[in-house]
N, C-alpha and C positions, 0 to 999 in steps of 0.2 A: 474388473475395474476399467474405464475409461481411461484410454490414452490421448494426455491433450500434447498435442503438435505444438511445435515453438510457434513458427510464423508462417503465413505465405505471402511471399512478397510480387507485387504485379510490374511487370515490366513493359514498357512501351518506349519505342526505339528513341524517341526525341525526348522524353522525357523522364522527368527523378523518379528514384527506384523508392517506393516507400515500404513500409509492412502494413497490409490490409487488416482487420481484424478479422482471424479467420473462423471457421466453420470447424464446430467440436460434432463429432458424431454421436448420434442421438440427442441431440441438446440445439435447442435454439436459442438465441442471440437475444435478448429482452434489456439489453443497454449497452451505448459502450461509445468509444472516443478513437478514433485513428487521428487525430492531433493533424486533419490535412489543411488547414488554414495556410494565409499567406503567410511570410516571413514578418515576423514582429510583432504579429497580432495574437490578442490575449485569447484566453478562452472561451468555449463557447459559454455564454451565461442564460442559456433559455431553462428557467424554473422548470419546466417538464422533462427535460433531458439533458443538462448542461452544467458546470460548477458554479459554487460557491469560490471568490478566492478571499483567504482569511486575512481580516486587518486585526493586529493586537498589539498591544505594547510590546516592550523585551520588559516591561516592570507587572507585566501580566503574564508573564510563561509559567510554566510547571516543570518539574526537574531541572531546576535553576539552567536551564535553554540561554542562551545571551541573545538569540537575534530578538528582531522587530519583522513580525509577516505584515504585508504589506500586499496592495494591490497595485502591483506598476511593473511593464513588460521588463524593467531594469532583471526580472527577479522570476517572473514568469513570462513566458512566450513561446510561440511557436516557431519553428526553423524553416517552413515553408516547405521543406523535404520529410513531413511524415512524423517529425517529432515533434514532443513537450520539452524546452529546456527550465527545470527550475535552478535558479542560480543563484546561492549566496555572495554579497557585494559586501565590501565594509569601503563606508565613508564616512570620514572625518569621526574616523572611531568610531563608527558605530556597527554591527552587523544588521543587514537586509539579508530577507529571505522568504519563500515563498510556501503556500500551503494551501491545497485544493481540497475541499470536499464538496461529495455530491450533492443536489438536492433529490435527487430521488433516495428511497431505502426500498432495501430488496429483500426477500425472504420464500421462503419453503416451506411451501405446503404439504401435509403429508400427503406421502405414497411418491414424491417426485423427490428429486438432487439438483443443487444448484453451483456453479464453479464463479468464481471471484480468480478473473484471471490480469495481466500484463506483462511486456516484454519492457525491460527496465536496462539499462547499464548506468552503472555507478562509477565515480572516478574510480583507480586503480589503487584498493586500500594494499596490496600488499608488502609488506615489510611494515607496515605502517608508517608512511612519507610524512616528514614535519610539515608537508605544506597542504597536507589534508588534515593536519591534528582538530579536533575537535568534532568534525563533521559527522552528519547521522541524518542519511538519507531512510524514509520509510514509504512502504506500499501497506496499507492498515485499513479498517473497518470499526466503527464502532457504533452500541446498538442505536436504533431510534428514540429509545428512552432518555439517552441525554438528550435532546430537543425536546423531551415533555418534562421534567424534570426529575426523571430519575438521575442519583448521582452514579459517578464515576467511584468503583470499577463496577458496581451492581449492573447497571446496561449493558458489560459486556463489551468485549474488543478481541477484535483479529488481527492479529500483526503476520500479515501472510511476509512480508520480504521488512528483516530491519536488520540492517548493517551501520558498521559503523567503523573509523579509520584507526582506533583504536586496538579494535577485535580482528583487523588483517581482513582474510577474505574467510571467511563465516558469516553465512546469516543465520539467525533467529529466527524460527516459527514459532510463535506464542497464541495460547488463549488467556485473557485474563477475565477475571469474575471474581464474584464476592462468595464469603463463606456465607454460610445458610443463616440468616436471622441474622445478620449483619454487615456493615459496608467494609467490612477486613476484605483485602487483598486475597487471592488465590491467583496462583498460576498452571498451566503446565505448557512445558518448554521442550522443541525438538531443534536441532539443527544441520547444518550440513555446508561441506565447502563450496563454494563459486569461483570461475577464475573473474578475475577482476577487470580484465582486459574485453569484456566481450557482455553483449547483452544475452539476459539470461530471462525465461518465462517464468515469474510466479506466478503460484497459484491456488485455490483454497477451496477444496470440497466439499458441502454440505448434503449428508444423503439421508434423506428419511423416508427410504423404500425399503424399509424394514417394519413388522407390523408394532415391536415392542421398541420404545423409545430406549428402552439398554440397546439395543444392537444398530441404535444409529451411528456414523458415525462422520466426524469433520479431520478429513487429510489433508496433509503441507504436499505443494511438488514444489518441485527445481527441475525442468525442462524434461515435463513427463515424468519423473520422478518420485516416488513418496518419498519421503523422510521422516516425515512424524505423523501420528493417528491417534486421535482421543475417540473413545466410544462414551457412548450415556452410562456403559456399564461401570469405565472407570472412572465417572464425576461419582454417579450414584446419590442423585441428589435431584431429582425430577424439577425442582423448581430452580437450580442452576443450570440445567440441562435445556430449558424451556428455554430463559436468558443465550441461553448460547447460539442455540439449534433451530429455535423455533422462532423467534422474535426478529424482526428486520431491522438491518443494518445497511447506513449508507459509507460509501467508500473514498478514503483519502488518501492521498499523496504530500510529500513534503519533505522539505530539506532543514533538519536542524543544525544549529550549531551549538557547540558544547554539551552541558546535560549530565546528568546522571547515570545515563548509557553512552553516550560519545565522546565522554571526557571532555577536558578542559581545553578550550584552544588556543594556541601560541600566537609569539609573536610573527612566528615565520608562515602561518596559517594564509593560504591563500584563497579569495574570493574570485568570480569569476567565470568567464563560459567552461573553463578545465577544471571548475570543481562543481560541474552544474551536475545534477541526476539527470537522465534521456529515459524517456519515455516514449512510444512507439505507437502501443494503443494500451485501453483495457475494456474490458468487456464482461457483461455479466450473464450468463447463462444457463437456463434451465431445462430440464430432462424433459424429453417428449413423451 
């Protein structure tokens, strides 16, 4: 297997230290974001290689979410030193918050492997602080079929990094999809600790350099790390398996608040640059 390297960061004597998007071996670089804009400036929005950043109600969420994503640097922007900060605000009651997805969608050809990688830090969920209550930062994918209108879960989603301030410092590696001949829920779930304090590399393997699509297979890392591995052999379902493995998916970023996975949040719940997700780069990559 392939070991992906956290960061390399470049240094020059006068200037801020960033992390570059680095170089996976045997794999080249086919998208990706080192977030080097000026300070305050949003993201890049060029349709060929750039974000999407989502407007929607908080009366339009899904797992009863409270915020409003929103496009305005309050909530997204760059820090001028290398990062994305996305940052939940609450004004005059209300919760703002931000949510990136790509316009490209990526995918894997057979005979090659593709990695869905970023270096992320999270506020510091440990003990779980009442002034992070509710919060649920994600690093995710989902297929390209919801933009033609396959529904949700049938198109397929990768939840490569989702924590939440609730769960302490564990993340979630998830696939979700649908049962065979219907739009019912499946999942399968791995996990693993993170310290909370410090940015950590996700990351998500898709490898179809196997000639039978049972012995493909999609790995979770935590900084070079596996923790969890689904093969074709344990869906066992060629046309879930397709959905998962073989169909392109573009990639998102985003910071909820409350939900069905991050809980409810308080009165004492804090908005703000200290409850913002940091992002560094991400990067999509495929096998030479």
């Amino acid at each position: 297997m392939v070991h992906l390297p956290t960061f390399l960061t470049l240094l020059v004597s006068t200037a801020p230290v960033w992390a570059a998007i680095p170089s996976l071996p045997n794999y080249r670089l086919v998208w990706g974001d080192d977030f080097n804009w000026s300070a305050g400036s949003s993201v890049n929005r060029d349709p060929n290689n750039g974000w999407e950043v989502m407007r929607r109600s908080r009366f339009n969420n899904d797992n009863n979410e409270k915020q409003e994503y929103r496009d305005h640097t309050n909530n997204v922007r760059q820090s001028g030193n290398g990062e994305l900060y996305i940052i939940p605000t609450k004004e005059n009651g209300i919760w703002y918050s931000g949510r990136l997805q790509s316009f490209r969608s990526f995918s894997v050809p057979a005979g090659r492997a593709m990695v869905v990688q970023a270096e992320i830090k999270v506020p510091n969920f440990s003990g779980s602080p009442a002034k992070y209550q509710g919060l649920w930062p994600a690093f995710w994918a989902l297929g390209q079929g919801i933009r033609e209108g396959v529904k949700w879960p049938k198109c397929g989603e990768w939840d490569i990094m989702e924590v939440a301030n609730n769960r302490g410092t564990w993340n979630q590696g998830t696939l979700h999809f649908a049962l065979p001949g219907t739009n019912t829920i499946t999942s399968r779930r791995g996990g693993i600790e993170y310290n909370g304090q410090e940015y950590h590399t996700w990351a998500i393997k898709i490898d179809r350099r196997k000639s039978d699509w049972r012995r493909e297979e999609i790995t979770f890392w935590r900084d070079g790390k596996v923790y969890h591995n689904v093969t074709g052999n344990s869906i066992n379902n060629w046309g879930q398996w397709n959905e998962l493995a073989h169909k392109p998916y573009f990639v998102l970023l985003n910071m909820a608040v409350g939900g069905l996975f991050g809980g409810a949040e308080g009165p004492a719940t804090e908005g703000g640059l200290g409850s913002a997700v940091r992002v560094r780069y991400v990067g999509v990559y495929q096998s030479v």
